[in-house]
N, C-alpha and C positions, 0 to 999 in steps of 0.2 A: 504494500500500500504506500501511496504517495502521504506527506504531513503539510500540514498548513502552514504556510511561509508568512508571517506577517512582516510591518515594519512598528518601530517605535517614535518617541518624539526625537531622540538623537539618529533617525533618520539607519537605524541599528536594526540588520535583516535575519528574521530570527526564525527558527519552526519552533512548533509545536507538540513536543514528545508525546504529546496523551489523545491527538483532534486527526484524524485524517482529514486529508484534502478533498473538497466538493471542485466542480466545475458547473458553469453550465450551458445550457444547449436549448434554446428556445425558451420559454418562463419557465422551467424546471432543471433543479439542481440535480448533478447526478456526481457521482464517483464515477473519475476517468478509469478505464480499460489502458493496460500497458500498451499498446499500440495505437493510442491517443496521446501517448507522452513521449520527448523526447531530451535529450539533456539540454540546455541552453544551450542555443546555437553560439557560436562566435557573432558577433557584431549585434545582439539581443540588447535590450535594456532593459532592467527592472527598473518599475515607477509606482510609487503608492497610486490607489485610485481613490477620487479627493470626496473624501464627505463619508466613509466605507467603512464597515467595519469586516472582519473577516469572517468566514464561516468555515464551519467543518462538520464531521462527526466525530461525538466522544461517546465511542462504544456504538451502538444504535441509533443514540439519542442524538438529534439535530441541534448544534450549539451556535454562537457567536460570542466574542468579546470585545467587553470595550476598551479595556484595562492590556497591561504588557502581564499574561501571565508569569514571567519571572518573577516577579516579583517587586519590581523596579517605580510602581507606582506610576507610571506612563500610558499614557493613552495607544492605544494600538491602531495602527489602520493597514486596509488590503491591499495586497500589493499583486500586479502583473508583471508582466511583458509585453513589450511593445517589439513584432518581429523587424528583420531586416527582408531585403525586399528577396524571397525564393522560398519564402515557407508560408503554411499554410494553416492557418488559428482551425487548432479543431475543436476546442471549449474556451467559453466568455468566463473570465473570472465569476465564483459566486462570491456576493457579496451581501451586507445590508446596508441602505444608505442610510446619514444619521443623521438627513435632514429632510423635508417633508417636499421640498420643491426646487427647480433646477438642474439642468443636465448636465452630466461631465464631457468636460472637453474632448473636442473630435480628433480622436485617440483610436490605436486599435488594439485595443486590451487585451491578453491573451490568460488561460488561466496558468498558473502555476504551483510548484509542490516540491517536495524534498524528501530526497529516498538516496540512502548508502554513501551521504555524503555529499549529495551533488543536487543542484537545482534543476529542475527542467521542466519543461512547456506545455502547452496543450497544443501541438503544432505537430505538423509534418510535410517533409520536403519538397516544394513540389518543379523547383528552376536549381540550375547553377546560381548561386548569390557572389563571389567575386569581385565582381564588379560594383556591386551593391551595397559591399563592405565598407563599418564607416570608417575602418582603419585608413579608406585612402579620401576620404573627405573631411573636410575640416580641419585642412595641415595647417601649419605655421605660415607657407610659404604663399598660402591662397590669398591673401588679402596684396602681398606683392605680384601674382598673378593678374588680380584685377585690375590694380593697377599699372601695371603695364599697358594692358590688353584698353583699356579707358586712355589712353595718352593717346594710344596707335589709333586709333576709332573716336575722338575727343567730341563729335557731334550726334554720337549713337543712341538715341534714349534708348532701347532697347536694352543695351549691354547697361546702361546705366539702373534700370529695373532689375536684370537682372544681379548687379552685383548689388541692391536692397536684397532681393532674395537668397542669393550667397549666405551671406555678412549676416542678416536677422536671423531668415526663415532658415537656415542651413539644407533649402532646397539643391538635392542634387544633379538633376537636370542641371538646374543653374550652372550649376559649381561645374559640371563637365564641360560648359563652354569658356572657360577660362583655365581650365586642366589641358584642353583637346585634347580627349577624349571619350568612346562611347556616346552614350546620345544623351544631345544638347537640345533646351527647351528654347525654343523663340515665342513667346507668347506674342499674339497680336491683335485679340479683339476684346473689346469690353462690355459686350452686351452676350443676352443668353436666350436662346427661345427655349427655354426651361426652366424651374425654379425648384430643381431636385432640396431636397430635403437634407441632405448628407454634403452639401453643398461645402468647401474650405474655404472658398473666396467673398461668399455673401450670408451672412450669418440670417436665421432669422428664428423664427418660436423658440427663442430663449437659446438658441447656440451661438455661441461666441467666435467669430470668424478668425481662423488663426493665421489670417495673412489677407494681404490688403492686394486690390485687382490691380490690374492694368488701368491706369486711368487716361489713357491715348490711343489712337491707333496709329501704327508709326507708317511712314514710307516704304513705298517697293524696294529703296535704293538702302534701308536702315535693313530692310530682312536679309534683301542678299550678302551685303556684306558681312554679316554675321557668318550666314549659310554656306557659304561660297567658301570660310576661311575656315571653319569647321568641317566640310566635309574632305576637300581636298585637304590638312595636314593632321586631321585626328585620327588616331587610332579605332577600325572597328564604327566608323562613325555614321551616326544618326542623327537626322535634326527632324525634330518633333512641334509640330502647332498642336495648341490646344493641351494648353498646361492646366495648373490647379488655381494659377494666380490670374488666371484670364476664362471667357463667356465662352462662346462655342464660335471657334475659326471659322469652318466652315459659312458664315456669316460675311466675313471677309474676302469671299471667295475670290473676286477680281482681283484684288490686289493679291491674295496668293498665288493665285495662278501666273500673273505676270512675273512675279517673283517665280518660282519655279522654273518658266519657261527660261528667265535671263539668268537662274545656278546653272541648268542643264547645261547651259552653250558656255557655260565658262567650264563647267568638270562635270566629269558622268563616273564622278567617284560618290561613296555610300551611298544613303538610305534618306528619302525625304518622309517624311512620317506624317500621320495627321492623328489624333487622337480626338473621336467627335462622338456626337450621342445620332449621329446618323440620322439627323430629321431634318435635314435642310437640300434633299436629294438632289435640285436645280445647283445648287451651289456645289455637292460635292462631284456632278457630274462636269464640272469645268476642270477642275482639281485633277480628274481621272484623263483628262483629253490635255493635261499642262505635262503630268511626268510622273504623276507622285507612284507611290512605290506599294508603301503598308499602309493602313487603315487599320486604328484600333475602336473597338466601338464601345462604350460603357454599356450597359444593360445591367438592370436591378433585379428583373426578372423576366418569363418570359411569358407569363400570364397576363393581359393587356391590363386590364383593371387594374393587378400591381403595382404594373410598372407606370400607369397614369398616377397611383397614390404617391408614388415617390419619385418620382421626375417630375411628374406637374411640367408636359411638354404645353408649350404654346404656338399654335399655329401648324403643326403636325401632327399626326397620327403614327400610332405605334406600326400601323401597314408600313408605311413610308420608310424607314429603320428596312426591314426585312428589303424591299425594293431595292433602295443605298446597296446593301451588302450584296444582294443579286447583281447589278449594274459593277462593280466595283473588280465581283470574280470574273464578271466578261470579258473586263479589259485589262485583266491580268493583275490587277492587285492583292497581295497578299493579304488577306483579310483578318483580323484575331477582335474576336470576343474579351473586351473587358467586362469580367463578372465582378461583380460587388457581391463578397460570399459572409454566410451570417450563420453561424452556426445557430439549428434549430430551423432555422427558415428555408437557406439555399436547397438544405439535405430535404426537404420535405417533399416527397411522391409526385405531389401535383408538381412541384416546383420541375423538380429532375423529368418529369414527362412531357413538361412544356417545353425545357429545352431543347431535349432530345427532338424532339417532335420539328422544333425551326429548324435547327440545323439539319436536320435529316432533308426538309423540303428548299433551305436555304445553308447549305453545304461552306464554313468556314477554313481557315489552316491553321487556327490555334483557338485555343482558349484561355484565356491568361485569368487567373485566380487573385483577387485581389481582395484584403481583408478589408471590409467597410470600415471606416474609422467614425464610429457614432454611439451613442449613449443607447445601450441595449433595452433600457425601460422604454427609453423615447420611441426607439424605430417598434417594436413588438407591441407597443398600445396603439399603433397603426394597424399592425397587421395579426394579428392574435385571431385564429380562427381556430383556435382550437387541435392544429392537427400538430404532432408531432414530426420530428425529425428521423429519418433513420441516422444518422450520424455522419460526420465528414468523412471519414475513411469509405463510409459503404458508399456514398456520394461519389468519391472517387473512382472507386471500384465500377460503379454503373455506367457511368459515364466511359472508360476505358473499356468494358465490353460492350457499350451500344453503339460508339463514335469511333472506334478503333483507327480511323485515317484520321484523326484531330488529334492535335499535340496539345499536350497538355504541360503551362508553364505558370509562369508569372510575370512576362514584362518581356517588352518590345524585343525583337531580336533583328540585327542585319539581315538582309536579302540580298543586296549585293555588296 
């Protein structure tokens, strides 16, 4: 059995000899299965989650405390993991919260426990992470990087957004176009024909937006120069519209496209990317006739009504999504599924047969797994309908025998 990890007021990470570990999975706590657990990955963080008490089992009986049972007189609070980007949250920390209203920060919580000495996860593997490590972000040397790179380009808003996002948000897109390498964010539009719920860039029913938009749209002549200089001397490189800190590119479409067309004729080196929620199909079909390469598309779920509750699209229909990705394989774009996965939710029957079910009729080249970062009471008194989860692993598993020519990751990869 796994033990309850708490933390104390000296910020002091401790288990609990006597409580085993809960997780949980939809509104009900359960005891993780050794094959929901996995040791702390390298580049993981532990982070109390704020307002929390912890829970477990002592013996049978379902406990919490408030107090550091050491003895220490200290208040205790619950603690997760926050993964790195190739693994896969298979339990939501359980917890109790020790206040009656307010969400916690959009976070991706994971559960965690402690067995033979060693902390580990409610996660499992599902990309090479590498690259994703925060060992190589956030050097010493980054802030003389941007600087540099802001002398050489002195008129750039763009790079200048960007090194805000560095420097604050420790966004690593950002940070890779001042490394060169791997794939670099050019955000470039500030509007959204959506008002997803789980939203970073626009806070709203009481979530607190952990980074500030794009408040410009820049020039053709500001993208390519970024684009152009990142793809021809980056390593492995990719340049990706439609980040966390900007509205849905796709929007922008003319000016992408003309940007695209003036990279291509300067280098037909890496990967031009676009990250879109796929409902602007007129826009992204110019995108597809400029050069672009991948296409990543967000999807919360693929049950229409769901995904209307948590997208909240404006001015498109969830047909129109399905359309995009059809048009997109015609003309040779390599297409990947951004899933938004919730343990409890994602794993649930209908969920997994709706999926199955598009892709089968609208045929993808990836599915990329992406842990929702949101307050599990908040998203779940959405959508609470009572049915359970089979769980992540078997989620995994299903998916691997129904979709067997669909790759299964967590984040963009090259194509050329």
């Amino acid at each position: 059995m796994f033990l309850v990890l708490y933390a104390n007021e000296k910020n002091e990470l401790l288990e609990h000899p006597g409580v085993t570990m809960l997780g949980r999975t939809g509104t009900t706590w359960v005891e993780p299965e050794e094959q929901e657990m996995i040791p702390l990955p390298k580049g993981a963080s532990l982070v109390t989650v704020p307002y929390s008490l912890p829970v477990g089992l002592d013996q049978d009986r379902l406990t919490y405390f408030e107090s550091d049972p050491s003895g220490r007189g200290q208040k205790a609070y619950a603690v997760a993991a926050l993964l790195p980007q190739g693994f896969t949250r298979t339990l939501w920390p359980a917890c109790v919260s020790s206040r009656s209203a307010g969400s916690l920060p959009l976070l991706g919580y994971a559960a965690v426990g402690f067995k033979n000495g060693q902390v580990y996860t409610a996660a499992v593997q599902t990309d090479e992470h590498r690259k994703w490590h925060p060992v190589y972000y956030n050097t010493p040397r980054l802030p003389q990087r941007i600087d540099q790179k802001l002398r050489r380009y002195p008129h750039n808003r763009i790079l200048r957004h960007l090194a805000l996002c560095s420097l604050d948000y420790g966004c690593f897109t950002a940070q890779n176009i001042f490394y060169r390498r791997w794939e670099g964010g050019i955000p470039t539009m500030t509007a959204c024909n959506a008002d997803c719920i789980g939203c970073i860039s626009e806070g709203h029913d009481g979530n607190v937006s952990p980074q500030q938009r794009l408040n410009f749209v820049p020039e053709v002549a500001e993208i390519c120069e970024i684009a152009v200089d990142h793809l021809e001397y980056a390593r492995e490189a990719i340049i990706s519209f439609g980040q966390g800190c900007e509205g849905e590119p796709s929007l922008n479409a003319a000016r992408l496209a003309e940007a695209i067309g003036l990279i291509r004729q300067a280098t037909d080196k890496g990967t031009i990317n676009i990250n879109t929620n796929g409902g602007f199909s007129r826009g992204l079909s110019q995108l597809y006739a400029a050069g672009l390469d991948s296409m990543r598309v967000t999807i919360f779920s693929f049950n229409e009504d769901n995904y209307v509750r948590y997208h909240r699209p404006r001015g498109y229909k969830f047909a129109q999504v399905g359309e995009s990705i059809a048009e997109a394989r015609e003309k040779g774009i390599h297409v990947s599924i951004n899933l938004l996965v919730c343990p409890g939710f994602t794993d649930r029957m209908s969920e997994i047969e709706a999926l199955v079910e598009f892709v089968r009729k609208t045929p993808v080249n990836m599915i990329q797994l992406r842990n929702l970062n949101i307050d599990p009471d908040y998203l779940l008194n959405l959508f609470n309908n009572q049915e359970s989860g089979v769980g992540m692993l078997s989620f995994l598993n299903i998916i691997r025998q129904e979709l067997p020519e669909v790759a299964i990751g967590s984040y963009t990869h090259p194509v050329r």
